[in-house]
N, C-alpha and C positions, 0 to 999 in steps of 0.2 A: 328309787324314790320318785315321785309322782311331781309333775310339776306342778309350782300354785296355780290355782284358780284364778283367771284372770281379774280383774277390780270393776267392779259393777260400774257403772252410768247412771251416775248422781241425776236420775231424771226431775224428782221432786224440784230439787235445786232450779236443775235448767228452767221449770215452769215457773217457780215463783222471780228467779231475775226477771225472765223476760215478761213479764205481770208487769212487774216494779218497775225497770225501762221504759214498759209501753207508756204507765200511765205519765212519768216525768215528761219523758219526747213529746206527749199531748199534752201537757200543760204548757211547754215551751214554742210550740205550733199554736196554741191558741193563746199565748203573751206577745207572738211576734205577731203572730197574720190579723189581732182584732185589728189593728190601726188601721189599716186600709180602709174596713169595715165602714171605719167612725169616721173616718176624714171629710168624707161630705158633710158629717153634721160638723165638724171643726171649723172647717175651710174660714169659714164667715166671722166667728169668735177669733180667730187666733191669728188671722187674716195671712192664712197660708195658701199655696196654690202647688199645682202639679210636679214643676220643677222643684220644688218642697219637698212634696212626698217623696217623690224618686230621691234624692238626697237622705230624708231620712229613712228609708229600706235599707240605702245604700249603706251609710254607716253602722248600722245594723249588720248587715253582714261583714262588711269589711275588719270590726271589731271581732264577731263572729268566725270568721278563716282563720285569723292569727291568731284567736286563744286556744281555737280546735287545734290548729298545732301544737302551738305551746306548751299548751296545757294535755294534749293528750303525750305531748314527748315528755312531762316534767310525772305522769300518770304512770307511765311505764318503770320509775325511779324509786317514786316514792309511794306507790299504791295507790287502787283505784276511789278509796271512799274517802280519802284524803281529798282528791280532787272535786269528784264528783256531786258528796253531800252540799257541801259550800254551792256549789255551784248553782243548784236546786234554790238551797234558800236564797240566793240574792237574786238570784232573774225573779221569783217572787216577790219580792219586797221594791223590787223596779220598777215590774209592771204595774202593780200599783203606786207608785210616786208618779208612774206614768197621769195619773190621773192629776194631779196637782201642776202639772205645766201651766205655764202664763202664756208662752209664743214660744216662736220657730226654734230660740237658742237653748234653753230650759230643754225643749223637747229632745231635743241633736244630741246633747250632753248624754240624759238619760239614756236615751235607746243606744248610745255607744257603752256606754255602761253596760245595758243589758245583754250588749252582742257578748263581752268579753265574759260575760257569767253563762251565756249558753252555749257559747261554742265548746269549753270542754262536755257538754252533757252528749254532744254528737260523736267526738272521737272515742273519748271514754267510754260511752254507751257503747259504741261498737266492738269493741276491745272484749267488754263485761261480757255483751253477749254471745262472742265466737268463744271465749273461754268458758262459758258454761254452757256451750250447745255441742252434741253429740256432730260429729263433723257430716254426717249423712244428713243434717239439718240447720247447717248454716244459711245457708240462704232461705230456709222460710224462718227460722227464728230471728233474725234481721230483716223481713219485712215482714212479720208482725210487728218487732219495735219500732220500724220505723216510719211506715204506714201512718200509726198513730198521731203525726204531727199534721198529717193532711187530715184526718179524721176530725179532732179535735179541733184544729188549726182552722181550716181551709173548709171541713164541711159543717161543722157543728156550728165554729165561731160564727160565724155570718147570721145563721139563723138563731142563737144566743143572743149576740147583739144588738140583731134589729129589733125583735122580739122585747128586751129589755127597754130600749130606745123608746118603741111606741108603746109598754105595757101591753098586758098579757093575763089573762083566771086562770088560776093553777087550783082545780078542787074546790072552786066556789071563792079563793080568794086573791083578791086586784095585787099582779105582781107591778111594779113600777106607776108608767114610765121615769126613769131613771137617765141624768145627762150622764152625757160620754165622761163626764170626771167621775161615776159613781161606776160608771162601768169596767172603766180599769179596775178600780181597787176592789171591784168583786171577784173580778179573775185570778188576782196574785195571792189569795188563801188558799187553795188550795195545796200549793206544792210545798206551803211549812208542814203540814202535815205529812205527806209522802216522804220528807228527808230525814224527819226522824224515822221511820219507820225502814231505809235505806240502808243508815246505819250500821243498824243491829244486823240486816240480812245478807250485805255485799260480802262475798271473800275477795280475797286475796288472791292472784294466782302465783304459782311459785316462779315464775320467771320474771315477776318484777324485781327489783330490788330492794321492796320491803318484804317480799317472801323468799327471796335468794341465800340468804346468809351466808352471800360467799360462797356455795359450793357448786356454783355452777358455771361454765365456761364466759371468757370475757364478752360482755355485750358486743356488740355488731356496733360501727364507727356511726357517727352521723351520714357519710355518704355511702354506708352501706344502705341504710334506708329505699336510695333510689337507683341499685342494679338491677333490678327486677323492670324489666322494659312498661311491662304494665302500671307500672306506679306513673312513670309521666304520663304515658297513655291516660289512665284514668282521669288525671290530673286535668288535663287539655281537654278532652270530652267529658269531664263534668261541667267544666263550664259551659258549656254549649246545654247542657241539661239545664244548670241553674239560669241559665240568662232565660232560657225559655219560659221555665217556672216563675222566675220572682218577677220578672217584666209582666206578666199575667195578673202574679198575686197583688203586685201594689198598683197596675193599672186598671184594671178590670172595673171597681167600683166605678171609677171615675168615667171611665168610658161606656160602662151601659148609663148610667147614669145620664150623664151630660154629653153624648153622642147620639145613644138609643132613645133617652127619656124614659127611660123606664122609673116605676114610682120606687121606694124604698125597699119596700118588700117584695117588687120585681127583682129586685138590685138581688136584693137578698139569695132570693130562690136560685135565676141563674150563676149570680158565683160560688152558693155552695156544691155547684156540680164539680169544681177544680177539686176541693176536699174529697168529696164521694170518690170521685176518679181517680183522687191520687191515692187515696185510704185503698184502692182494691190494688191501682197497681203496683205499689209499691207493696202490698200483702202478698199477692200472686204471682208476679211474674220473677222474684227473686226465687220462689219455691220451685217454680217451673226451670229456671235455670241449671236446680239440683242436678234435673232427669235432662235437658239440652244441652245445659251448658253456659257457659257465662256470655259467649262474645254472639253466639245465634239468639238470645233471648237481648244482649243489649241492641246489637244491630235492629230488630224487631221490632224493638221499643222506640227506636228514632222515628224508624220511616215511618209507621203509623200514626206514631202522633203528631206530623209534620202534616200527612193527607188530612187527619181530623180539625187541625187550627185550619188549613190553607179553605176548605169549605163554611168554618162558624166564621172569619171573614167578613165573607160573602155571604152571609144571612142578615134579617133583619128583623128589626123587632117585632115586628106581627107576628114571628113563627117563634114563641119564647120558650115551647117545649124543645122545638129542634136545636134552639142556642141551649137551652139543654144539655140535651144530650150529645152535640159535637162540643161542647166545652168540656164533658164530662169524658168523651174518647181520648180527647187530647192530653186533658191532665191523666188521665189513667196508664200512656206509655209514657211520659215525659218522665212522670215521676216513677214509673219501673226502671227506668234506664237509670234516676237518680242512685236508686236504693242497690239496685247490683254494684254498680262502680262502685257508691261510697260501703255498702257491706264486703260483700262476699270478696270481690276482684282487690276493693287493698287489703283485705286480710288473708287471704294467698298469695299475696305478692310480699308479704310482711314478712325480715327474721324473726329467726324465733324471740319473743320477747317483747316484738315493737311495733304489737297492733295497733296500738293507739299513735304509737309515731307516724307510722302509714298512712291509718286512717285519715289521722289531725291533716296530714299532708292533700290528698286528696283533695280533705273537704273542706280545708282553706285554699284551696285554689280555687275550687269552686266557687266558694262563697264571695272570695276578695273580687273575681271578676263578676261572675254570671251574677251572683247576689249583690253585689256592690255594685262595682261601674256601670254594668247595663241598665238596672233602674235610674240611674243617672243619667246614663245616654239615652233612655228610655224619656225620664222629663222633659229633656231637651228637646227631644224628637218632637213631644206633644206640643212643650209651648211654640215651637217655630213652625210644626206643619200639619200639625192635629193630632189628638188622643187617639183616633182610626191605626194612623200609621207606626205605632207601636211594636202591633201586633205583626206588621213584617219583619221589624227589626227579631222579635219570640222567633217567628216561622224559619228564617235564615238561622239559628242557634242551633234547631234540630236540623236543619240539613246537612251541616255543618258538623255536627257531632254524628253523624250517621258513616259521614266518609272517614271521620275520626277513629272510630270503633271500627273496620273492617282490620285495621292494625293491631288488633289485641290477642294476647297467646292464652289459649283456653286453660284455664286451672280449675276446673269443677272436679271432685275425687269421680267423681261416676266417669267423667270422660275420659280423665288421666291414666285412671286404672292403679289409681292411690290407694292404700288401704283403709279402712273406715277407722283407725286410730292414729292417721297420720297427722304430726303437731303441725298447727299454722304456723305459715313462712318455712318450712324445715325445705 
């Protein structure tokens, strides 16, 4: 008697999750990263300043770390569209109440608010996606999703923004200008839409424990989660990723701005290089990891985008293409380095069952320092010795994270010599 046929590879499946991820991830990158955006035009109505802004990024993330855990370890229990739908509608409906703030407390509240409804879309998202991608394409199915937040976020927002700020013909007819309160509440429609649609299309995988039924061996402890050496690993070197990025994301306006002088729509053009940049590297160099490997594609990722900040620096504003394109080099390894450690590395370092616990792990470490506290210590830095020197504090994060990652044990299936239907964490 003939042995069955092995079980196809639900490809359809795989394309449309990571469709539906990508486009959530980039609503949630362009609910977090407009404010930066708008802040200049705030600053003066709301009568807030730099050490403000870094505050509020900060709680933003710091909200953000601790749901991604939470909620991606509470995901693994009770399924993924339990967690994940919800999560969708209320970072929408935030970002726009974003727009109805009066000052600095109002504002604080909300965007902690919003951190706790996005951070499960990060761990869960990562979960959804390694479960429904053919393991020969983990890592490019995770930076395609997760790309998207720089995409959206970081390269579109900006030009969105400003664009709506000073009005805009679209086909012969006058879009805006439109103030920063009407700007929020245009952004947060979109993602009601997408979570109905979520719904109906997310499964299940069977090692949750709403697809479990009992028959499958006891979950792995809580400190099982962190025997796998690369889980702290990741953990310590994401932050050094994220301090680099969000110290960027929320200072940058201000600093071309009110350092550079640059007009609005200079502002604009140069910071959505950080988006462009991150949108490719986080698409590319997780895919490239496939065929290298994880810990030569994250090392890679450090020292480069360390040489490409340590020279935009040292530029200045007359040369607004070059700030360009060295802000564009930097964000493009920073955030490769993000998207491997928070994809591919904790979901091979994950038991079976507890990708999202992993994941949430990781990327609430990340988030609660490099997202958190360094735009904090980032405001600081600016009010006491100038918005300039920020950007050393970014530059030390990636050197930093480069000697971090030389400690990581390779799990890419190509390198290991795993087989292409090997479960994650197994």
């Amino acid at each position: 008697m003939s042995a069955p046929a092995p079980k196809q590879w639900d490809t359809a499946y795989e394309f449309k999750i990571i469709l539906l991820l990508s486009l959530a991830f980039g609503l949630v990158g362009l609910d977090r990263f407009i404010l930066p955006v708008l802040f200049p035009t705030m600053m003066g109505e709301l009568g807030l300043n730099e050490l403000q802004l870094g505050t509020l990024a900060g709680i933003l993330a710091v909200a953000w770390g601790v749901a991604a855990f939470a909620m991606g370890y509470l995901s693994d229990r009770l399924g993924r569209r339990k967690v994940l739908v919800p999560s969708v509608v209320a970072f929408s409906l935030l970002s726009a109440l974003s727009g109805v703030a009066t000052g600095f407390l109002s504002l604080l509240i909300i965007r902690a608010i919003m951190g706790v409804a996005e951070g499960p879309v990060a761990s869960t998202g990562v979960a959804v996606a390694v479960e429904a991608s053919h393991p020969s394409r983990r890592g490019l199915n995770n930076g395609i999703f997760q790309c998207m937040i720089s995409l959206f976020g970081l390269a579109l927002g900006p030009l969105i923004a400003t664009k709506l700020l000073v009005g805009f013909n679209l086909f012969g007819m006058t879009i805006g200008p439109y103030t920063w309160h009407e700007v929020f509440m245009i952004v947060g429609v979109p993602g009601l839409i997408l979570a109905i649609v979520m719904w109906f299309i997310i499964r299940e995988p069977e090692t949750t424990a709403a697809g479990a039924h009992g028959h499958h061996a006891p979950r792995p402890s809580f400190a099982d989660l962190f025997k796998h050496r690369n889980v702290p690993l990741a953990m310590l070197t994401l932050m050094c990723a994220m301090a680099g990025i969000f110290v960027l994301a929320a200072m940058m306006p201000v600093y071309l701005q009110g350092y550079l002088k640059l007009s609005t729509e200079q502002m604009g053009y140069v910071f959505s290089a950080i988006g462009f940049g991150g949108f490719i590297g986080q698409f590319a160099l997780p895919a490239v990891s496939d065929i290298i490997g994880r810990k030569p594609a994250t090392l890679i990722s450090y020292a480069v985008a360390a040489v490409f900040l340590y020279f935009f620096i040292n530029t200045g504003a007359e040369n607004l293409s070059t700030l360009f394109w060295l802000l564009f080099g930097a964000a493009l390894f920073n955030f490769a380095a993000l998207a491997i450690l928070a994809g591919p590395v904790a979901a091979e370092a994950a038991p079976v069952g507890m990708v999202a616990s992993v994941a949430g792990a990781v990327i609430g470490a990340g988030e609660v320092f490099g997202g958190g506290v360094a735009p904090v210590i980032a405001g600081a830095i600016a009010n006491s010795s100038g918005i300039q020197n920020t950007l050393w504090f970014a530059l030390g994060g990636q050197v930093l994270g480069t000697i971090i990652a030389l400690f990581l044990k390779e799990t890419a299936p190509r390198k290991v010599g795993a087989s292409a239907g090997v479960r994650v964490g197994a």
